[in-house]
C-alpha positions in Angstrom: 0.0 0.0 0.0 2.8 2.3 0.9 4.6 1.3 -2.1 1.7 1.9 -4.3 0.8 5.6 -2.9 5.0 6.4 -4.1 4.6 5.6 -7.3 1.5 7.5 -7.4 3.6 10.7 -6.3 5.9 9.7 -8.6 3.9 9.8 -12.0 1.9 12.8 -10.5 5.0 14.9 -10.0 6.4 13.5 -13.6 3.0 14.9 -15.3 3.1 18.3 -13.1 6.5 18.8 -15.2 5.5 17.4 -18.6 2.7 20.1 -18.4 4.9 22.7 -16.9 7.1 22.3 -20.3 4.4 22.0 -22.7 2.9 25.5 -21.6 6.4 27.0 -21.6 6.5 29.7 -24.4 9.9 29.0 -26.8 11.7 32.0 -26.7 11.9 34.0 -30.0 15.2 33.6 -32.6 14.4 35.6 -35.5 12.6 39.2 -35.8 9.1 39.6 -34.5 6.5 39.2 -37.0 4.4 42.5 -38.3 2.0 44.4 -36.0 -0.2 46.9 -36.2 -1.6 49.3 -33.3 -5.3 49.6 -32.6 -7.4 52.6 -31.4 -10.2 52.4 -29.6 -11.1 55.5 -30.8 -9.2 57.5 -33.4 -10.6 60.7 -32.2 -10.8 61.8 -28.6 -11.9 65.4 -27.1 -9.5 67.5 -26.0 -8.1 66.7 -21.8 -9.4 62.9 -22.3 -7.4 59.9 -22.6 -6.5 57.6 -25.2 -6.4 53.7 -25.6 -4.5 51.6 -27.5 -3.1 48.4 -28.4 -1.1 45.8 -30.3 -3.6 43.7 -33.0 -1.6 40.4 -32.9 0.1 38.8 -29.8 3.5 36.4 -30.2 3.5 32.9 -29.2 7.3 33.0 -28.1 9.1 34.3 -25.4 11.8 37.0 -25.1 9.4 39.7 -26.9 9.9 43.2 -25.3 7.6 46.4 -26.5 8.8 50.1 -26.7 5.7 52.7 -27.2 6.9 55.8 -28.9 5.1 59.2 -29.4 5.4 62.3 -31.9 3.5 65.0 -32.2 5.4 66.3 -35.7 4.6 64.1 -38.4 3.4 60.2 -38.7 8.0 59.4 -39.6 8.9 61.4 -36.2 11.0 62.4 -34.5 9.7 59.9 -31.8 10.4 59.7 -28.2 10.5 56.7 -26.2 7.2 56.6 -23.8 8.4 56.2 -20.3 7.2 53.3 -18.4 5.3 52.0 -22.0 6.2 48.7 -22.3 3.1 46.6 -22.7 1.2 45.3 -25.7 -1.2 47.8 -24.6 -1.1 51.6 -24.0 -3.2 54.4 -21.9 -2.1 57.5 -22.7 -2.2 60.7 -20.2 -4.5 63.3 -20.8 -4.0 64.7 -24.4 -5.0 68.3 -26.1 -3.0 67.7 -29.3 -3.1 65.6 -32.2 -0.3 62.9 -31.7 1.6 60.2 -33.7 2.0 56.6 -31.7 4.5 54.0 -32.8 5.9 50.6 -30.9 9.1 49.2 -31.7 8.8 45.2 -30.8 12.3 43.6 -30.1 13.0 40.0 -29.9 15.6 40.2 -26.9 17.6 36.6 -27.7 18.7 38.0 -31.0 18.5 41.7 -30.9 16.2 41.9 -33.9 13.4 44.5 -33.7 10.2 45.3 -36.3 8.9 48.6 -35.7 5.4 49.1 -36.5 3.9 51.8 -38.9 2.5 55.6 -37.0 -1.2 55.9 -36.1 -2.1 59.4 -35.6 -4.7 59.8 -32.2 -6.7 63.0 -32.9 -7.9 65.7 -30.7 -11.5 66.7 -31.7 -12.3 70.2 -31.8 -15.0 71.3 -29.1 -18.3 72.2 -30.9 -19.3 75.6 -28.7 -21.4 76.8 -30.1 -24.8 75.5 -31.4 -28.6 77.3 -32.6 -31.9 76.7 -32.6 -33.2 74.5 -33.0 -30.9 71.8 -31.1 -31.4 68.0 -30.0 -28.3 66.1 -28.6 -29.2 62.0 -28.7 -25.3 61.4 -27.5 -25.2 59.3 -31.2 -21.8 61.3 -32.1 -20.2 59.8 -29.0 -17.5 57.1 -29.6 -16.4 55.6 -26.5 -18.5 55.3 -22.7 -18.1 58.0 -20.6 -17.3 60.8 -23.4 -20.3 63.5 -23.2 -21.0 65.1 -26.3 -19.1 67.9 -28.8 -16.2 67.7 -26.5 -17.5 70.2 -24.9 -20.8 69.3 -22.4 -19.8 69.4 -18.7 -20.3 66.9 -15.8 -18.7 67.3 -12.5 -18.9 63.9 -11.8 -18.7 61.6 -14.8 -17.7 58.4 -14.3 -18.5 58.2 -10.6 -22.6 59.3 -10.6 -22.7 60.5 -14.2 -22.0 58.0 -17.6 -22.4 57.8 -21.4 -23.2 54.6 -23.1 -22.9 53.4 -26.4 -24.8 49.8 -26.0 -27.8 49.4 -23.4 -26.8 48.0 -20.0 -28.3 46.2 -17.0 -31.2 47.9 -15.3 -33.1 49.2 -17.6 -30.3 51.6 -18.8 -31.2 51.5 -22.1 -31.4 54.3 -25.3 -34.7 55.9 -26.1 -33.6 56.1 -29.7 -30.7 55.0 -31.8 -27.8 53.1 -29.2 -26.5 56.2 -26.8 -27.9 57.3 -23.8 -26.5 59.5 -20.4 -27.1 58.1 -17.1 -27.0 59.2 -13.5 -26.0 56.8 -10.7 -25.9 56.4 -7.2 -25.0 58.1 -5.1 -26.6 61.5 -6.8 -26.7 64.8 -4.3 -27.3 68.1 -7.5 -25.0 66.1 -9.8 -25.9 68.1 -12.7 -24.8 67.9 -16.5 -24.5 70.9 -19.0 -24.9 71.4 -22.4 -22.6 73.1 -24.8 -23.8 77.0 -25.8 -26.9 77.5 -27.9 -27.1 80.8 -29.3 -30.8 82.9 -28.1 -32.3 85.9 -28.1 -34.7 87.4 -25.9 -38.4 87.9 -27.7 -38.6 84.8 -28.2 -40.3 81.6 -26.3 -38.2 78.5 -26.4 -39.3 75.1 -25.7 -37.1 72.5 -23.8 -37.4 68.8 -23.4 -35.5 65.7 -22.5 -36.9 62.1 -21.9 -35.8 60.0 -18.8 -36.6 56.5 -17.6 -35.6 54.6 -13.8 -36.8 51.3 -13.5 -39.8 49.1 -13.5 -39.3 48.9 -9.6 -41.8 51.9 -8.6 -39.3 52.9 -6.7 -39.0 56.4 -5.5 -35.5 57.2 -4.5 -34.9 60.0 -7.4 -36.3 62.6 -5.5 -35.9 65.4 -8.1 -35.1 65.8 -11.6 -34.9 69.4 -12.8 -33.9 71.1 -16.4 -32.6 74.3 -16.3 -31.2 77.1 -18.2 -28.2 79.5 -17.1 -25.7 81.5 -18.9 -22.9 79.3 -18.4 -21.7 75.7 -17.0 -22.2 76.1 -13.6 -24.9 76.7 -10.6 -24.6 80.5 -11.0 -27.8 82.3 -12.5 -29.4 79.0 -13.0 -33.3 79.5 -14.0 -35.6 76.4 -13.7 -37.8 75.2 -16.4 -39.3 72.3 -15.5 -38.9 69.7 -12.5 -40.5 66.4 -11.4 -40.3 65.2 -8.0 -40.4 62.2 -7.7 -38.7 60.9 -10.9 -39.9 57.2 -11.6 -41.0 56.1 -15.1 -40.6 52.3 -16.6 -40.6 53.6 -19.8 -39.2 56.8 -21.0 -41.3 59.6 -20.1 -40.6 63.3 -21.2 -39.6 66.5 -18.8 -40.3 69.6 -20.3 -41.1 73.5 -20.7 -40.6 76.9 -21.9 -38.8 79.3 -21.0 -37.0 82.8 -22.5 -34.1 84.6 -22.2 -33.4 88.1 -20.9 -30.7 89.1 -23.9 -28.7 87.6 -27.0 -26.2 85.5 -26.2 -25.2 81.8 -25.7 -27.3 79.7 -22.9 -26.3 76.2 -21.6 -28.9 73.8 -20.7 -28.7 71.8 -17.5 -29.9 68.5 -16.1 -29.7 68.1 -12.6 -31.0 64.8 -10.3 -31.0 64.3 -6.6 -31.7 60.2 -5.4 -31.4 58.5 -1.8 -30.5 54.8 -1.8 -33.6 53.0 -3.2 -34.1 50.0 -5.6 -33.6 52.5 -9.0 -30.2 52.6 -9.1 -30.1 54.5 -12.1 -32.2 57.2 -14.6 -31.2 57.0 -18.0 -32.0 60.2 -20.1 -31.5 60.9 -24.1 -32.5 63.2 -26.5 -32.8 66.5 -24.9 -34.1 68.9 -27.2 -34.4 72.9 -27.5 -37.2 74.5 -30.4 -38.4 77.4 -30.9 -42.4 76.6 -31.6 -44.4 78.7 -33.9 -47.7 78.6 -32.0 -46.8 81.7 -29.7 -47.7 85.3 -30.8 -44.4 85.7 -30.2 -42.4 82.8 -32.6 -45.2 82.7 -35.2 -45.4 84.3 -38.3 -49.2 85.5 -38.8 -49.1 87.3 -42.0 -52.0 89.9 -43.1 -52.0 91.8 -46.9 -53.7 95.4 -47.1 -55.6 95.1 -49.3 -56.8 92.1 -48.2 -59.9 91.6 -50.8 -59.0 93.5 -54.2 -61.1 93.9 -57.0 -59.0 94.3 -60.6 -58.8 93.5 -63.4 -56.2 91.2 -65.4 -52.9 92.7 -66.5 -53.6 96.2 -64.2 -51.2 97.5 -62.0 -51.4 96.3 -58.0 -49.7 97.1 -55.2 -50.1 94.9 -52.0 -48.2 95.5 -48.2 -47.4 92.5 -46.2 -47.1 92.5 -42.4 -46.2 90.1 -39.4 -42.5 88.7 -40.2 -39.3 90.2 -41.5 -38.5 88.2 -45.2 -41.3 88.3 -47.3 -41.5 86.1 -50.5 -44.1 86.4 -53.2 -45.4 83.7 -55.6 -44.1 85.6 -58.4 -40.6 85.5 -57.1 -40.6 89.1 -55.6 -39.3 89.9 -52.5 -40.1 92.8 -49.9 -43.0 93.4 -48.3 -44.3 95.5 -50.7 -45.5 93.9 -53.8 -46.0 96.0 -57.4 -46.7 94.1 -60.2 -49.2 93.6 -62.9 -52.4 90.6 -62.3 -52.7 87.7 -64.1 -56.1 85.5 -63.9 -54.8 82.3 -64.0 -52.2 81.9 -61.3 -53.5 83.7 -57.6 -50.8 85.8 -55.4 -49.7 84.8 -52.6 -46.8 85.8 -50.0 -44.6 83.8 -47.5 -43.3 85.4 -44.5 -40.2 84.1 -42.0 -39.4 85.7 -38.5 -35.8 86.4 -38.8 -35.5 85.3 -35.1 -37.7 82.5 -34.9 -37.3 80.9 -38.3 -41.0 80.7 -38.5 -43.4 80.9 -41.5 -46.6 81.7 -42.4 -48.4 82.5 -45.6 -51.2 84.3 -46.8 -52.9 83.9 -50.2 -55.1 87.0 -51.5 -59.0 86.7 -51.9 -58.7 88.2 -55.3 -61.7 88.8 -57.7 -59.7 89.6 -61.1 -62.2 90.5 -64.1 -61.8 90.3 -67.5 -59.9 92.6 -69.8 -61.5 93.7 -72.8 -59.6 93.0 -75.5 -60.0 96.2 -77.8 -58.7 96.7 -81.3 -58.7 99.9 -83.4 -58.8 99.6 -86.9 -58.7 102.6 -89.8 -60.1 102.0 -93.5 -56.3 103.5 -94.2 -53.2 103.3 -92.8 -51.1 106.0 -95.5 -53.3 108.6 -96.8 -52.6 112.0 -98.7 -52.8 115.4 -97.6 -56.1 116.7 -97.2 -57.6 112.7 -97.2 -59.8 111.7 -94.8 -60.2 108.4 -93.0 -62.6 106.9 -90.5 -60.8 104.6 -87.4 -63.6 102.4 -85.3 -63.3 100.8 -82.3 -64.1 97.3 -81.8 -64.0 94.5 -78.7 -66.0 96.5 -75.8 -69.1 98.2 -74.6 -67.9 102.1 -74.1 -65.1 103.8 -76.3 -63.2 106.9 -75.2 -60.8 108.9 -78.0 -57.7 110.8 -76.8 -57.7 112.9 -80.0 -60.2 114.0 -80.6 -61.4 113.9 -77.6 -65.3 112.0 -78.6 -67.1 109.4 -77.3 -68.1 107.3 -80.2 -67.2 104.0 -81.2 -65.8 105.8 -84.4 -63.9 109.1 -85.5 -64.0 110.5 -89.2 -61.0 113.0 -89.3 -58.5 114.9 -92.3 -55.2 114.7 -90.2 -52.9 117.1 -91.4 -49.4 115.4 -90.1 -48.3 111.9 -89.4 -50.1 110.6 -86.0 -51.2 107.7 -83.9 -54.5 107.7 -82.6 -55.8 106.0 -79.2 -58.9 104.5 -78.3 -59.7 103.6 -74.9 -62.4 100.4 -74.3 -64.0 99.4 -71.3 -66.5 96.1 -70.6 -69.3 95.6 -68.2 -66.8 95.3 -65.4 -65.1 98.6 -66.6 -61.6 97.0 -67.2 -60.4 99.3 -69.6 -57.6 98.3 -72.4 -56.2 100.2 -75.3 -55.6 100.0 -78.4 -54.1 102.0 -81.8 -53.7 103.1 -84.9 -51.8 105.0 -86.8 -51.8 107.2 -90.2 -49.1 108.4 -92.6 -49.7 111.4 -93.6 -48.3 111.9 -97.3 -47.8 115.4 -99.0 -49.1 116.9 -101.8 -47.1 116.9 -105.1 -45.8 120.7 -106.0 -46.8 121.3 -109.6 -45.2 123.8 -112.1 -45.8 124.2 -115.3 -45.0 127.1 -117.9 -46.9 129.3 -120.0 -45.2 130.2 -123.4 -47.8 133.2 -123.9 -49.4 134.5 -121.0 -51.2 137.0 -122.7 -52.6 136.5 -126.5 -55.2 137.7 -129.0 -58.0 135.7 -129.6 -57.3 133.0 -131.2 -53.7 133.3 -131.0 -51.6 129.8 -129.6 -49.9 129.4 -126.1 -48.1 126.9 -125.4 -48.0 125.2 -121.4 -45.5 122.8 -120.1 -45.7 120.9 -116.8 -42.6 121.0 -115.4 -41.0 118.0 -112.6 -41.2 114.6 -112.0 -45.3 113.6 -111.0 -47.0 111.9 -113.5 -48.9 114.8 -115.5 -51.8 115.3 -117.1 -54.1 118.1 -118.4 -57.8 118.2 -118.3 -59.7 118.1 -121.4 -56.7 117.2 -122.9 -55.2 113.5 -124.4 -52.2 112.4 -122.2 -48.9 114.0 -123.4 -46.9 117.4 -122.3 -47.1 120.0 -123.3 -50.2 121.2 -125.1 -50.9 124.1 -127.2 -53.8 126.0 -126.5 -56.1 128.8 -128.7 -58.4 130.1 -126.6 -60.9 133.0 -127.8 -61.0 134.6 -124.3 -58.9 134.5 -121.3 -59.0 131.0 -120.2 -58.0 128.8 -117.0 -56.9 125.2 -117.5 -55.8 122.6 -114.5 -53.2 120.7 -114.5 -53.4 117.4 -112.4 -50.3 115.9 -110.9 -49.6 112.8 -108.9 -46.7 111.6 -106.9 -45.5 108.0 -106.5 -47.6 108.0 -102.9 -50.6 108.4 -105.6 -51.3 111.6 -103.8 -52.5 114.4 -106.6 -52.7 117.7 -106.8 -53.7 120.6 -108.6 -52.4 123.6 -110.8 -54.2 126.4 -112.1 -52.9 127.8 -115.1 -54.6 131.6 -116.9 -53.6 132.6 -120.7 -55.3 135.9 -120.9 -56.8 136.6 -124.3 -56.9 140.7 -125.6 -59.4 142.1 -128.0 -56.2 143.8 -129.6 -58.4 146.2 -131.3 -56.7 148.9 -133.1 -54.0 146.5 -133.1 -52.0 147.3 -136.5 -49.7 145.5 -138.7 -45.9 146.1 -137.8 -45.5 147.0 -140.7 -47.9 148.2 -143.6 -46.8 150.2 -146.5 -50.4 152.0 -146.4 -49.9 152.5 -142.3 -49.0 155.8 -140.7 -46.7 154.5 -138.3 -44.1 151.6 -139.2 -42.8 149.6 -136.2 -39.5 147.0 -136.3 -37.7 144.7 -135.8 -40.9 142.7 -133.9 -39.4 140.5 -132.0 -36.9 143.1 -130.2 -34.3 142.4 -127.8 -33.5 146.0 -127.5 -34.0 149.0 -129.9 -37.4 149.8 -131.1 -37.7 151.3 -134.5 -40.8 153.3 -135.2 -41.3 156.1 -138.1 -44.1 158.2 -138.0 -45.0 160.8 -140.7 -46.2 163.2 -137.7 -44.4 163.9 -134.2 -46.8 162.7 -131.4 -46.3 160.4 -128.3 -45.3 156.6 -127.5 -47.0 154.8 -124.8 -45.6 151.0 -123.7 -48.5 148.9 -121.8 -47.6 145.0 -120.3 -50.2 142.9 -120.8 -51.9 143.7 -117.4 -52.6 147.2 -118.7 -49.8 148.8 -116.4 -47.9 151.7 -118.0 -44.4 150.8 -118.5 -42.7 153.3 -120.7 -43.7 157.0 -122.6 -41.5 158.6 -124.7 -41.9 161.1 -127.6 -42.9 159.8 -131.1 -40.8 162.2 -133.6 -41.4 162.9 -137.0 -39.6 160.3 -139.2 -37.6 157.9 -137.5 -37.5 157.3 -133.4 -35.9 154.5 -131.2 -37.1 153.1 -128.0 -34.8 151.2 -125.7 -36.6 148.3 -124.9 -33.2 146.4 -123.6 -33.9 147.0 -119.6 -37.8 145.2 -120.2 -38.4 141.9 -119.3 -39.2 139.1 -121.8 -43.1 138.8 -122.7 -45.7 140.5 -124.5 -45.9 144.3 -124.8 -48.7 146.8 -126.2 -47.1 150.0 -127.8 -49.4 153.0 -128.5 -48.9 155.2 -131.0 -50.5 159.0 -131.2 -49.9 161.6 -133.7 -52.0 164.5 -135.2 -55.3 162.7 -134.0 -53.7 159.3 -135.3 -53.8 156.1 -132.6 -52.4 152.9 -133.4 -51.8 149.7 -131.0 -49.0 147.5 -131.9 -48.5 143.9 -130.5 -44.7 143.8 -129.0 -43.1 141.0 -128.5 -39.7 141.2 -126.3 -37.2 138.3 -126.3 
């Protein structure tokens, strides 16, 4: 028996070393195999700390680690971390970017690998926020981190933690997977917000939802939500407070509140608990809006006027009241509105309080009438000179003329220049519209014409010639220019002209026929007085067989010349007359003779 329990020692102490050597690690011969470092988070707010560590562990002995730091650039220079000589790594409180590097040495042959830099960012704290603002901790990476890097706690960890999963207890997220919780023991522990820009006129409207347990149990004696203008006790206003706290499921804490002046406002959660079964009260989404059922926030927009009676396409002019940025359905902005109406598409406005982002509209109760849709039309649009026309009115039930200033649905009128005329209609609902017409005005042709002998005897011939570019033509004559007339008396004929406008007018054109009684032959052997050369274009010959007097008439009967008639021979300068026809009297011992002169 004794002999037996021995050898069972025996093979028990044999095993105890055969296990002893198989869980011996060999130590390491060569380099140590790649590594990489792991972050639990790669960005961290700014005073927090950092965790890290190796992603592969070694199987052999002799392995030694080095944890190195930089903060100028992921190649160095790095320092050796005092005291870092772990596969794992907690750094000190940080508030600037850094690099992290390990260098892994296998002791038994002096080979080391160094692993590549990781870089461990410092988040920048968000300080500042605006209405309207929720915080559901989702932008949280790690537990215990409070939101933006820049809430406050005074006693996180301890009585106050963030989650990113749902724990025991009921501590579990309203929505999405983060949450904030107070613990026992709680005495005022109190949470702040980061700033949220407000201004005073407004009302705000504050929430955040909460849960305990399903105990009942009423050891969270207070829960509160205030506002103050910075992260501590100091100038603290309550908004709303429950006392006790105890919900199963979440439950939401809320109220309004405002602000004495602009500036930035931190909101704060603060809970009070004696021992009790709920050992915790989970709360998420806190919440600030501003709501736009207040006088105050909303946006209750009024037009002036507010029931207009137009017609389409008139001019309108509407004032809109209650916000500060007014937008109009046509795209105008202001709060005045000037524009024309159209039937189809109805104005309305959209107004935003500058301060409260709110928005309210207002469409106009419009009645737009019809337009008449007038048209002036004239039998002519290009007339001559001393044409008239007649211009109607058509399309609507009253017509008004601006010149001349009538009435009627028509005008007859003989403008004298180039003009537009404008007629004014109106319908049943006395929507006016306008239309017009316009008229050239085209001037006469100027006619001249010339008279080869003004003044004749009867029967005698004259020649008369039109003279410039209209087409001619002579009454009572076949086409053609010029045309020789005869009259017996003095005679008026018309010539008619017209232009390439086809405007014509008329010339009036006299040959005056004398009796020439008494009229003698120039020249007559038988005849007292002899008179040459007839034509003259300067001296007059006349012989006489008695001394007497010379008298020169034109052929309107005016006295142009006397001079004495002597005996024989006598000469008259006729070289300072004009061309024409000339009477020259001769008188002598009660001898009178009337000679036809003709002066080239």
């Amino acid at each position: 028996m004794i002999k037996n329990h021995s050898l069972l020692k025996i093979v028990s102490v044999l095993l105890s070393l055969i296990s002893v050597n198989l869980n011996a690690q060999s130590p390491c011969f060569t380099t140590p195999g790649t590594n990489t470092i792991v972050l639990s988070s790669l960005t961290i707010c700014p005073g927090a700390l950092g965790s890290m560590s190796l992603a592969n562990s070694y199987s052999v002995s002799g392995i030694t680690y080095q944890w190195q730091s930089s903060t100028i650039s992921p190649v160095g220079p790095f320092s050796a971390i005092p005291g870092a000589t772990l596969n794992t790594y907690g750094t000190p409180t940080l508030n600037m970017n850094t690099y992290y590097a390990v260098v892994i040495t296998c002791t038994n042959v002096n080979a080391t690998f160094f692993t590549s830099s990781i870089l461990l960012n410092i988040a920048p704290p968000t300080t500042t926020n605006s209405v309207p603002y929720t915080e559901g901790f989702e932008g949280i990476t790690t537990v215990n981190q409070l939101p933006n890097c820049s809430w406050s706690a005074a006693n996180l960890v301890s009585s106050v933690n963030t989650y990113t999963s749902s724990q025991t207890n009921n501590r579990v997220p309203r929505t999405g997977s983060k949450f904030a919780v107070f613990a026992l023991p709680s005495t005022n522990n109190t949470v702040y917000s980061s700033g949220i820009k407000m201004n005073p006129g407004l009302t705000y409207s504050t929430g955040v939802y909460f849960t305990t347990d399903y105990s009942g149990s009423l050891n969270w004696t207070n829960l509160e939500l205030l506002v103050g203008p910075n992260q501590s006790t100091t100038a603290l206003s309550p908004v709303a407070a429950l006392s006790p706290a105890v919900s199963g499921p979440y439950q939401l804490l809320s109220g309004t509140f405002t602000v004495p002046s602009s500036g930035f406002y931190y909101m704060a959660l603060r809970a009070n608990a004696s021992t009790g079964a709920a050992l915790y009260l989970s709360f998420d989404d806190l919440f600030v809006t501003v709501p736009c059922n207040g006088s105050a926030n909303g946006a209750t927009i009024t037009v002036s006027p507010a029931t207009p009676t137009l017609c389409v396409g008139s001019a309108f002019s509407a004032t809109a009241t209650g916000a500060d940025i007014y937008t109009w359905s046509n795209g105008a902005t202001g709060p005045v509105f000037t524009g024309t109406v159209s039937s189809i598409t109805p104005l309305s406005v959209i107004g935003t309080k500058t301060l409260s982002t709110c928005i309210g509209s207002k469409t106009l109760n419009m009645v737009v009438n019809p337009t008449p849709n007038v048209l002036a039309f004239g039998t002519k649009s290009k007339i001559c000179l001393g044409e008239s026309i007649i211009i109607a009115g058509l399309g609507a039930s009253t017509y008004s003329w601006a010149s001349p200033s009538v009435t009627s649905s028509t005008i007859n009128i003989t403008p004298t220049v180039t003009g537009c005329y404008t007629v004014t209609g109106a319908n049943t609902y006395s929507c006016q519209s306008q239309s017009v017409w316009c008229v050239t005005v085209n001037p006469l042709p100027v006619l001249n014409a010339s008279v080869s002998n003004p003044s004749i005897c009867a029967g005698e011939a004259s020649t008369l010639t039109a003279i410039g570019n209209p087409v001619y033509q002579w009454e009572g004559f076949p086409p053609g220019n010029p045309v020789i007339v005869n009259p017996t008396i003095t005679s008026t004929f018309t010539l008619n002209g017209t232009d390439a406008n086809a405007c014509t007018a008329k010339l009036l054109v006299s040959v005056n026929v004398n009796a020439c009684l008494g009229i003698s032959a120039n020249k007559n052997e038988n005849s007292f007085f002899k008179l040459y050369p007839n034509p003259t274009k300067s001296n007059l010959s006349i012989d006489s067989q008695e001394a007497g007097l010379i008298t020169l008439v034109d052929v309107s009967g005016r006295i142009v010349m006397t001079s004495k008639l002597e005996k024989g021979n006598s000469l008259l300068n006729t070289s300072q007359l004009a061309a024409g026809i000339y009477y020259v009297q001769l008188t002598a011992v009660g001898k009178q003779e009337v000679f036809k002169l003709v002066k080239e």
